[in-house]
C-alpha positions as YAML, in Angstrom:
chain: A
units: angstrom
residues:
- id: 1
  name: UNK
  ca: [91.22, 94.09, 112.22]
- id: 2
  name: UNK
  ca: [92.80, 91.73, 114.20]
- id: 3
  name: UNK
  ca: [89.20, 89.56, 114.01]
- id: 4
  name: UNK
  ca: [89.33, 89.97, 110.10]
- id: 5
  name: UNK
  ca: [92.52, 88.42, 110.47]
- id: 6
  name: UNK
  ca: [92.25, 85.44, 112.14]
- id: 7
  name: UNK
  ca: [88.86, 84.70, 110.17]
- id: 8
  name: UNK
  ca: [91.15, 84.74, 106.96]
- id: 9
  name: UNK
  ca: [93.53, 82.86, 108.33]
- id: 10
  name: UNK
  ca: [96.24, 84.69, 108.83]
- id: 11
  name: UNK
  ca: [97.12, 83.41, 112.64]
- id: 12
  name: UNK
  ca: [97.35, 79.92, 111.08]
- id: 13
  name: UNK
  ca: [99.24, 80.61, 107.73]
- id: 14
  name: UNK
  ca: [102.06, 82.71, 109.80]
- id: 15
  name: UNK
  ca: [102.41, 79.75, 112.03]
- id: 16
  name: UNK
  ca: [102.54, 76.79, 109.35]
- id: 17
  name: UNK
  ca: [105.01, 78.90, 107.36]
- id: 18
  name: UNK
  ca: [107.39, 79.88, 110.19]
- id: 19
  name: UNK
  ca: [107.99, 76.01, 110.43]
- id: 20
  name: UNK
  ca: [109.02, 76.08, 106.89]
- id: 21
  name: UNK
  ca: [106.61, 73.65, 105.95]
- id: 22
  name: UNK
  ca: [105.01, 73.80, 102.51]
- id: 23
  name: UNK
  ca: [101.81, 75.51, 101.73]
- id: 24
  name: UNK
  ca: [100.05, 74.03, 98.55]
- id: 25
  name: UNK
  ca: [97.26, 77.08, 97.62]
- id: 26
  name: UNK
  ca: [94.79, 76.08, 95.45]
- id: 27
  name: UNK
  ca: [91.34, 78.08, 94.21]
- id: 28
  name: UNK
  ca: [92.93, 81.71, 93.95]
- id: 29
  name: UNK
  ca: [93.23, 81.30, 90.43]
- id: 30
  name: UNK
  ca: [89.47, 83.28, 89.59]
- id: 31
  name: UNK
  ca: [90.62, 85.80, 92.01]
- id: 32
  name: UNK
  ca: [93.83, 86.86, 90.56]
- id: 33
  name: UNK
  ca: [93.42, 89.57, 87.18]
- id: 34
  name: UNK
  ca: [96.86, 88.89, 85.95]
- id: 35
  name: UNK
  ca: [98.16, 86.08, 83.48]
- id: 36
  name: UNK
  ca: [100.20, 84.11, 86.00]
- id: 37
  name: UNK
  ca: [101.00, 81.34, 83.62]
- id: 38
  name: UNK
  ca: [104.71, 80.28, 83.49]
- id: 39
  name: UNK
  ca: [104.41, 81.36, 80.13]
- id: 40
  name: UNK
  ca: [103.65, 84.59, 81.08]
- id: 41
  name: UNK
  ca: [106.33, 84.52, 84.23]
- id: 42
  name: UNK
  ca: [108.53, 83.63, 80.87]
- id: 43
  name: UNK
  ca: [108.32, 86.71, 79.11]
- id: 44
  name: UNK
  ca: [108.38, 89.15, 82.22]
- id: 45
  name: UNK
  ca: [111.20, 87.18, 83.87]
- id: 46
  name: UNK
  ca: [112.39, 84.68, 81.75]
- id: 47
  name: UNK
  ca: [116.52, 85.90, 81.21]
- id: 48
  name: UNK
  ca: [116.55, 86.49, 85.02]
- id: 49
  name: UNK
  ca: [119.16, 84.29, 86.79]
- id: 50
  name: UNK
  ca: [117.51, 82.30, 89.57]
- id: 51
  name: UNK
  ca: [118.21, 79.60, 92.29]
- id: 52
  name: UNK
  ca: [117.06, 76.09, 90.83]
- id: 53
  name: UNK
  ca: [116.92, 73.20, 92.91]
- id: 54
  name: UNK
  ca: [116.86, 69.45, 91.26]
- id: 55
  name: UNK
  ca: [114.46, 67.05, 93.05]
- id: 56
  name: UNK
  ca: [115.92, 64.49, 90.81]
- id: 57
  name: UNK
  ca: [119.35, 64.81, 92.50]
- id: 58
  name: UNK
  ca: [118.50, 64.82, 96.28]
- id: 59
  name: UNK
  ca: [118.14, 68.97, 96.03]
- id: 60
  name: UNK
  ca: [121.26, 69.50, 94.23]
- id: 61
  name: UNK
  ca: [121.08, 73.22, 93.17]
- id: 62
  name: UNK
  ca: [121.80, 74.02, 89.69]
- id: 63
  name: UNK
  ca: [124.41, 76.83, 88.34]
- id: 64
  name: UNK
  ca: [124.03, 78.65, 85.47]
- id: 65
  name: UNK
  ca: [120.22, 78.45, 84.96]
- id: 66
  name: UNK
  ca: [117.45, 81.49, 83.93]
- id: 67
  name: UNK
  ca: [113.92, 81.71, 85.08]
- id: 68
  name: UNK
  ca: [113.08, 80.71, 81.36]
- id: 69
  name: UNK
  ca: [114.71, 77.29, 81.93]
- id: 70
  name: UNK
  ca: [112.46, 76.55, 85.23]
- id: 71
  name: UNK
  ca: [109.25, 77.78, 83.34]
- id: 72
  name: UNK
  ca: [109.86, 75.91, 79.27]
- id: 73
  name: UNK
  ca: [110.94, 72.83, 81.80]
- id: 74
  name: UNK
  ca: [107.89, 73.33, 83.73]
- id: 75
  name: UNK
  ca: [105.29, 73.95, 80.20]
- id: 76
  name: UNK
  ca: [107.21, 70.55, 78.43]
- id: 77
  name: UNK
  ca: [109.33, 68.24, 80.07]
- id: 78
  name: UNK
  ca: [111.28, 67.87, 76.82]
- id: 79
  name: UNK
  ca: [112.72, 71.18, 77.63]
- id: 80
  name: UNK
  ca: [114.24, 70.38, 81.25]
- id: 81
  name: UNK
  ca: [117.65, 70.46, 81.16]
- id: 82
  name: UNK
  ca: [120.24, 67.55, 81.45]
- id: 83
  name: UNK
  ca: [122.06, 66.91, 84.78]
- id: 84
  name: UNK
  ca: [125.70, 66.25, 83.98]
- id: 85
  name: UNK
  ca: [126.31, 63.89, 86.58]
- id: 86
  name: UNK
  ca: [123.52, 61.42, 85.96]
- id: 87
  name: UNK
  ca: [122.72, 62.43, 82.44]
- id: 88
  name: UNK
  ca: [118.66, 62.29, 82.93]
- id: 89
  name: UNK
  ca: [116.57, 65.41, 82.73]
- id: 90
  name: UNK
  ca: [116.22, 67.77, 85.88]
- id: 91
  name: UNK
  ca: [113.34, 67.92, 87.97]
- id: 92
  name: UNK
  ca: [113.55, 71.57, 88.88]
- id: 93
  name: UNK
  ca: [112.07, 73.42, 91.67]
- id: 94
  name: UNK
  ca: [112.24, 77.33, 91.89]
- id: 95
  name: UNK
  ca: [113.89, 78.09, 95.23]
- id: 96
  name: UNK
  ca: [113.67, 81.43, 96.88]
- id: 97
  name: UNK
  ca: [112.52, 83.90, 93.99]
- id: 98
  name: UNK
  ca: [112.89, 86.77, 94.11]
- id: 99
  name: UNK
  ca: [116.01, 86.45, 95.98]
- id: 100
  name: UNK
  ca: [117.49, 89.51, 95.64]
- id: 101
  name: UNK
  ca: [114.65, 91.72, 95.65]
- id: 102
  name: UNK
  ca: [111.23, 92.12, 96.73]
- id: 103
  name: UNK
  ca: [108.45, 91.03, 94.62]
- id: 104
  name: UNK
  ca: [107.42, 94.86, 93.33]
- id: 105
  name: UNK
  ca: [110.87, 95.49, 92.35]
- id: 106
  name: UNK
  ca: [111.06, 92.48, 90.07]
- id: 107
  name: UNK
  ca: [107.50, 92.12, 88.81]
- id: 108
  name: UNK
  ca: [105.34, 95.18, 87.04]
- id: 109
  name: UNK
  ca: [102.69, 96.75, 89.37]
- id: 110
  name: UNK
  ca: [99.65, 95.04, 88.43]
- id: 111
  name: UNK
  ca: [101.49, 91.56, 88.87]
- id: 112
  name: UNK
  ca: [102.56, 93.19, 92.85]
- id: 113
  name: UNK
  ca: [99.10, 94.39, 93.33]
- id: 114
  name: UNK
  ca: [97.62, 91.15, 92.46]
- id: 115
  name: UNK
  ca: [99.95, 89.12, 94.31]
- id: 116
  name: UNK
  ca: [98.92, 90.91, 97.62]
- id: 117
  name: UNK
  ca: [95.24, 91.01, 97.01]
- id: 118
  name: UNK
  ca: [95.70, 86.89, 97.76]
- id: 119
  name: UNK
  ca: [98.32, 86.02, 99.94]
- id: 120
  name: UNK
  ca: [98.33, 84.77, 103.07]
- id: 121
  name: UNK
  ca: [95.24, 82.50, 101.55]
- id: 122
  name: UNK
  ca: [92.40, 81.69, 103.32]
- id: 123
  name: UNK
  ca: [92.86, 78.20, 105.07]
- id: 124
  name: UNK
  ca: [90.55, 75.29, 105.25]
- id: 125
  name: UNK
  ca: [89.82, 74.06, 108.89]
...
């Protein structure tokens, strides 16, 4: 098992994402079954309260924002919301989602099952 492992990857995604860094994954998309769309992440999730950060505002995190804001902002820019302060639309980032739960508890079964038949991605050398 341990060989399967590090063949996948798995050695060198642990160690990139205990530094925090960022992992950009791209080519699952054919491999996952479920519609994971923000519009789609909209109607599961969308009323949810979540942790928004604004890139726009040196990583000011937002108050008072739903999962539906982050995903219409993310569809159509016309939908972002309006920072206050500097009165131009956010640039939002999801941060930390779920953070209260784990990923089955917020998401229905197929969406979990999915999710785990991907992750930690295979790495390019």
């Amino acid at each position: 098992a341990a060989a399967a492992a590090d063949r996948s990857g798995t050695a060198q995604f642990k160690a990139i994402w205990r530094q925090g860094l960022p992992v950009l994954v791209v080519g699952l998309w054919p491999a996952l079954r479920c519609d994971w769309a923000p519009a789609a992440l909209l109607r599961i999730c969308g009323p949810e309260a979540v942790t928004l950060s604004d890139c726009n505002a040196n990583g000011e995190l937002t108050e008072g924002l739903i999962l539906a804001h982050f995903c219409q902002a993310y569809l159509s820019a016309e939908f972002a919301p309006i920072c206050p302060r500097t009165g131009m639309p956010r640039l939002l980032k999801l941060k930390d989602w779920p953070c209260d739960a784990h990923f089955c508890a917020k998401l229905p079964a197929a969406y979990f099952h999915d999710l785990m038949q991907v992750i930690p991605p295979p790495l390019q050398p």
